[in-house]
C-alpha positions in Angstrom: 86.3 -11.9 -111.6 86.3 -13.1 -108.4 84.0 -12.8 -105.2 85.6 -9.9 -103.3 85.7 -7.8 -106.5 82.2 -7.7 -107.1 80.3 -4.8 -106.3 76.6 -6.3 -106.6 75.5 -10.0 -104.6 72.2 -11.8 -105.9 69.7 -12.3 -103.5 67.2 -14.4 -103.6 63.3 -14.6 -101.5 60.4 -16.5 -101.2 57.5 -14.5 -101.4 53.5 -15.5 -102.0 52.1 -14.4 -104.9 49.8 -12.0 -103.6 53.0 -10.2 -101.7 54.7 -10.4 -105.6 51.8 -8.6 -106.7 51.5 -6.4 -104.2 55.3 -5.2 -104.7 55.0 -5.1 -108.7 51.8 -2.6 -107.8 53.6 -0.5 -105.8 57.0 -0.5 -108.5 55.2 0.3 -111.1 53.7 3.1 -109.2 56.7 4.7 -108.9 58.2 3.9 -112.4 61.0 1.4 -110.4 62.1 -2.5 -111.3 60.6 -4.8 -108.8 64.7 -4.7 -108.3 65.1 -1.5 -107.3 62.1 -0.9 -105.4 62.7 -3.7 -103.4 66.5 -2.7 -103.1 65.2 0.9 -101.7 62.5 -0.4 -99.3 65.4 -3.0 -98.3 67.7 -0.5 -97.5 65.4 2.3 -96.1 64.3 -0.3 -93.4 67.3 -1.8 -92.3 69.0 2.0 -92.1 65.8 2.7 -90.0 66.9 -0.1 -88.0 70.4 1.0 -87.3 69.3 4.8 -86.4 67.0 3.6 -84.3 69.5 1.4 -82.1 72.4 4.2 -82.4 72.8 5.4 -78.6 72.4 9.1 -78.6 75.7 10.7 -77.4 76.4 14.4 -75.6 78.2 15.8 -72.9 76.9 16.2 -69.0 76.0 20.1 -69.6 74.4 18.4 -72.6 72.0 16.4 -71.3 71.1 18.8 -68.4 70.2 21.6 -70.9 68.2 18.4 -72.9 66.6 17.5 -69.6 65.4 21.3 -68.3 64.1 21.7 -72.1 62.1 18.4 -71.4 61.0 19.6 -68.2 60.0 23.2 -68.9 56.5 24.3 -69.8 55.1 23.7 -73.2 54.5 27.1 -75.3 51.6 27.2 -77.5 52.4 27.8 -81.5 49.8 30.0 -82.8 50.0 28.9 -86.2 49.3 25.5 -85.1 46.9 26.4 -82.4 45.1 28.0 -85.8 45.1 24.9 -87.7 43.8 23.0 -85.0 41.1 25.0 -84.6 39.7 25.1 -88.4 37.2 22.2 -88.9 39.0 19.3 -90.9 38.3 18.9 -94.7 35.6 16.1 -94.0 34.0 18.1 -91.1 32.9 21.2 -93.7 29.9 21.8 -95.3 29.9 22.0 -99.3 28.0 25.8 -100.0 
């Protein structure tokens, strides 16, 4: 088999023990290889990465209807006007 046919490359890291540790913790917490979880996080973070420098593209009428919806008045969302107003799970008194 040769190098362009492969589907997988090895990689290799140097990481402290306490970061091994913390990684096998946090596999086994989700039933996942050190492999794959590490794979996943790998992947999640450098694809956050790469959305995050994308440049946001959209016409001139685009962006001006983007810009007045920026620009207009906030509206209040009674549902979360509600929840804002309920005392937080730590704030109430056990009856």
């Amino acid at each position: 088999m040769t190098l362009a046919a492969r589907k997988e490359h090895p990689l290799s890291l140097r990481l402290a023990e306490a970061d091994i540790a913390v990684i096998d913790r946090a596999a086994a917490l989700r039933g996942r290889s050190r492999t794959e979880f590490m794979r996943d996080a790998a992947v999640r973070a450098a694809e956050e990465v790469v959305l995050d420098t994308l440049p946001i593209r959209m016409s001139p009428e685009g962006f001006d209807a983007f810009l007045a919806a920026l620009s207009a008045p906030g509206a209040a969302v009674p549902e979360m006007v509600e929840a804002l107003r309920r005392p937080a799970p730590w704030e109430r008194t056990l009856e």
